[in-house]
C-alpha positions as CSV (number, residue, x, y, z in Angstrom):
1,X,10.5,19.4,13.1
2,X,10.1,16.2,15.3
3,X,11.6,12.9,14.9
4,X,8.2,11.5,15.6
5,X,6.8,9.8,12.6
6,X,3.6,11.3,11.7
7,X,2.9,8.7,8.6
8,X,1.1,5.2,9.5
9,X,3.0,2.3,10.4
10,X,3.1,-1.0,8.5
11,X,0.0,-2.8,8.7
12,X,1.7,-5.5,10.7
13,X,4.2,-3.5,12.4
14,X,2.6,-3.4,15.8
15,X,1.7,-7.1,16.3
16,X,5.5,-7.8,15.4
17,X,6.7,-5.4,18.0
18,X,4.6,-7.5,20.5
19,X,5.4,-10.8,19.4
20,X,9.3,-9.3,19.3
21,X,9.0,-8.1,23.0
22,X,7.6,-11.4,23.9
23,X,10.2,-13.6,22.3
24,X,13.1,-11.4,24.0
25,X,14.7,-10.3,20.3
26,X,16.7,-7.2,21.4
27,X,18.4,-6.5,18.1
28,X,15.7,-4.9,16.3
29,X,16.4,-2.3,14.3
30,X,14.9,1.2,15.9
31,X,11.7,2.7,14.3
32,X,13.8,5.5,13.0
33,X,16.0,3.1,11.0
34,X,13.0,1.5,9.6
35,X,11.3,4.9,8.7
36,X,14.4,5.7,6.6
37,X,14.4,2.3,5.5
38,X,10.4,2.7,4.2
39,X,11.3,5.9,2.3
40,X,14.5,4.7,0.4
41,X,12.3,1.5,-0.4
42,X,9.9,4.3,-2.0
43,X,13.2,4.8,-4.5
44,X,13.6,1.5,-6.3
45,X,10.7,1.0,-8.2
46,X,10.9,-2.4,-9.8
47,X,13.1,-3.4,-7.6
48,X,15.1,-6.4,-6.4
49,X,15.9,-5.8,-2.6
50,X,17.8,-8.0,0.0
51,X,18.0,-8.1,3.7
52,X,20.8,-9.4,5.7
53,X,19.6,-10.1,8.9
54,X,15.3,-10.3,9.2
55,X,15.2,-11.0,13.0
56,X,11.5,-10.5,13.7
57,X,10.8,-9.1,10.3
58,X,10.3,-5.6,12.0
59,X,12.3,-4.1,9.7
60,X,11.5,-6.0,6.5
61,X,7.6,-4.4,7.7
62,X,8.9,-1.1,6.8
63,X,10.8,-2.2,3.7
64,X,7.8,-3.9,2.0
65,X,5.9,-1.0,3.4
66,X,7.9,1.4,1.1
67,X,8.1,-1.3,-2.1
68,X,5.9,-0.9,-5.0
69,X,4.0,-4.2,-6.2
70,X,6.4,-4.9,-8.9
71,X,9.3,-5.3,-6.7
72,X,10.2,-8.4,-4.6
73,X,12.4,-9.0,-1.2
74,X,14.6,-11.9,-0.3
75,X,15.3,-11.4,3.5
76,X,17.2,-13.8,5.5
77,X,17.9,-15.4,8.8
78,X,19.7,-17.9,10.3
79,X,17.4,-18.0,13.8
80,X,14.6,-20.4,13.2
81,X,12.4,-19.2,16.2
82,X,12.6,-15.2,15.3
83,X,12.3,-15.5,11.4
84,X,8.7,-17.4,12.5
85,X,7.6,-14.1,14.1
86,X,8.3,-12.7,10.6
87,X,6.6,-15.4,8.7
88,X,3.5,-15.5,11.0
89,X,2.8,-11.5,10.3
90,X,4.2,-10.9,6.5
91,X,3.7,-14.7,4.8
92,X,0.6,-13.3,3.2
93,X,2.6,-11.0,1.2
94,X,3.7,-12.2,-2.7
95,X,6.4,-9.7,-3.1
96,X,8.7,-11.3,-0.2
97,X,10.9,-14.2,0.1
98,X,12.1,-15.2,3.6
99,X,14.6,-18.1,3.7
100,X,16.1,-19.7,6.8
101,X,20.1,-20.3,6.5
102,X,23.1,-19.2,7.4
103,X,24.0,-15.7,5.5
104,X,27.6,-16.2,5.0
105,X,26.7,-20.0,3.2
106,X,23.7,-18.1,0.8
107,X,26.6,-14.9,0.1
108,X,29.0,-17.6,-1.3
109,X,26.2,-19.8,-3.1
110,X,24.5,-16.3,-4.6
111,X,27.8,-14.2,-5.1
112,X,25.9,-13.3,-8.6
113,X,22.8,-12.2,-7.6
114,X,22.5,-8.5,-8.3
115,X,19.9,-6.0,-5.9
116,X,19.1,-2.5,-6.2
117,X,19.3,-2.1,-2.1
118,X,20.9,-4.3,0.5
119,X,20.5,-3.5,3.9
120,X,22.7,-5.5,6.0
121,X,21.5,-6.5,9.4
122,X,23.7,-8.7,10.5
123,X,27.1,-9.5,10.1
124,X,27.5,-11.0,7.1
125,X,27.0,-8.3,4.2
126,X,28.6,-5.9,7.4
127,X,31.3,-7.4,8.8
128,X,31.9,-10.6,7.1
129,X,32.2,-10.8,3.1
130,X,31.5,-7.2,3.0
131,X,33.3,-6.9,-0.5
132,X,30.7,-9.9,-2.0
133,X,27.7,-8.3,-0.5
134,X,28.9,-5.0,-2.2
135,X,29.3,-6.8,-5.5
136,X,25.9,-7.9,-5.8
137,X,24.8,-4.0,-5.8
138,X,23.6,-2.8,-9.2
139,X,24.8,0.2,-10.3
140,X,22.5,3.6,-8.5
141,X,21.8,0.6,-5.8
142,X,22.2,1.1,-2.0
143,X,23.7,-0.3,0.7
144,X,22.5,0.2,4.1
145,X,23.8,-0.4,7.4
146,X,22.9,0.8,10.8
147,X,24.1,0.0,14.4
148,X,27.2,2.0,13.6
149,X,26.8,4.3,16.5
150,X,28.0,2.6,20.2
151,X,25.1,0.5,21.5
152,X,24.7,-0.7,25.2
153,X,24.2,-4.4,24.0
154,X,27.4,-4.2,22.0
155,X,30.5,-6.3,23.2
156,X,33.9,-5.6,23.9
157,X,35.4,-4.2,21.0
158,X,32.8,-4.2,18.7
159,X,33.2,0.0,18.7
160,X,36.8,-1.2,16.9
161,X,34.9,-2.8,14.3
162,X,32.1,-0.6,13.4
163,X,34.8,2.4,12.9
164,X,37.1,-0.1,11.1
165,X,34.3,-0.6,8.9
166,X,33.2,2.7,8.0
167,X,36.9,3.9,7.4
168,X,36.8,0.6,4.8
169,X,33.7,2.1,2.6
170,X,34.9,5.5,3.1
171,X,38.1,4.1,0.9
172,X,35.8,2.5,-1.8
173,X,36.2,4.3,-4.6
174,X,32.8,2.9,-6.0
175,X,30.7,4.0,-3.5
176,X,29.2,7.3,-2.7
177,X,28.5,7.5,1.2
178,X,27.0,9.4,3.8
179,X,27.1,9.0,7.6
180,X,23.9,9.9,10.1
181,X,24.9,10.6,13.3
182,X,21.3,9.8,13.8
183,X,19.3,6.4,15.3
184,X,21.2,3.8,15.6
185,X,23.7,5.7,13.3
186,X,23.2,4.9,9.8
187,X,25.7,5.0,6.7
188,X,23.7,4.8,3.2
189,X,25.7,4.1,0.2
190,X,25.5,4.4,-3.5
191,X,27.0,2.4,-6.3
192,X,28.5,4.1,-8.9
């Protein structure tokens, strides 16, 4: 076993990664994350997703990639010039809603919304208003996070805070949680 991925990519996958490079994004999530992200999408039939963070909209590719048509995506960004890349390359699609705003200001104005899977990109829904983020999981929903693993773009004492996190969830007593030591390092939880 490889960790190549030996499945196609998103149909718009590698124009993002270009226009990505190009516009000098470096917080992309890795195309490991966003395999794993595809497959767990493959999970939720129906289902109501949300992503914390779109950047590019390189991982929102693979999430839609791994949706069925019934199910619909609200990603979000508060950076005008990357969430473009995303809306030139995955507009077309019906099933996906990106909206332009600051994520802690939609977390407080949504704190009722309810997903079946959250991945959480950026640092609300991670780092900021964590506990509302987790509230709008339905029960058997997951919560996704990656980046938990040192990276060299990181800043001084962000290591503190991605362990501090991860010793929070592992307290939760409604969430069942694994940690990858793989990628970026990834932690997937479910809601009981």
């Amino acid at each position: 076993m490889t960790e190549e991925i030996n499945q196609p990519l998103p149909k718009a996958y590698k124009a993002i990664d270009e226009a990505t490079q190009a516009s000098g994004f470096t917080m992309a999530s890795d195309v490991l994350t966003c395999s794993l992200l595809r497959t767990l999408a493959a999970t939720k039939p129906k289902g109501k997703f949300l992503e914390l963070g779109t950047g590019t909209g390189l991982s929102t590719a693979w999430i839609l990639d791994g949706m069925d048509d019934a199910s619909s995506l609200l990603s979000i960004d508060n950076d005008k010039k990357f969430l473009e890349i995303a809306q030139e390359f995955l507009a077309d699609d019906n099933r996906l809603n990106l909206i332009h705003t600051d994520g802690g200001e939609w977390v407080s104005e949504n704190k009722n919304a309810k997903f079946d899977y959250i991945f959480a990109d950026t640092w609300h829904g991670k780092y900021l208003l964590l506990d509302d983020v987790l509230a709008m999981l339905n029960k058997g929903g997951l919560y996704i996070i990656d980046d938990m693993l040192a990276q060299p773009n990181w800043p001084d004492g962000h290591q503190e805070k991605a362990v501090n996190l991860i010793n929070y969830l592992e307290t939760r007593a409604d969430l069942i949680l694994t940690k990858q030591v793989w990628a970026t390092g990834i932690v997937i939880a479910v809601k009981k």
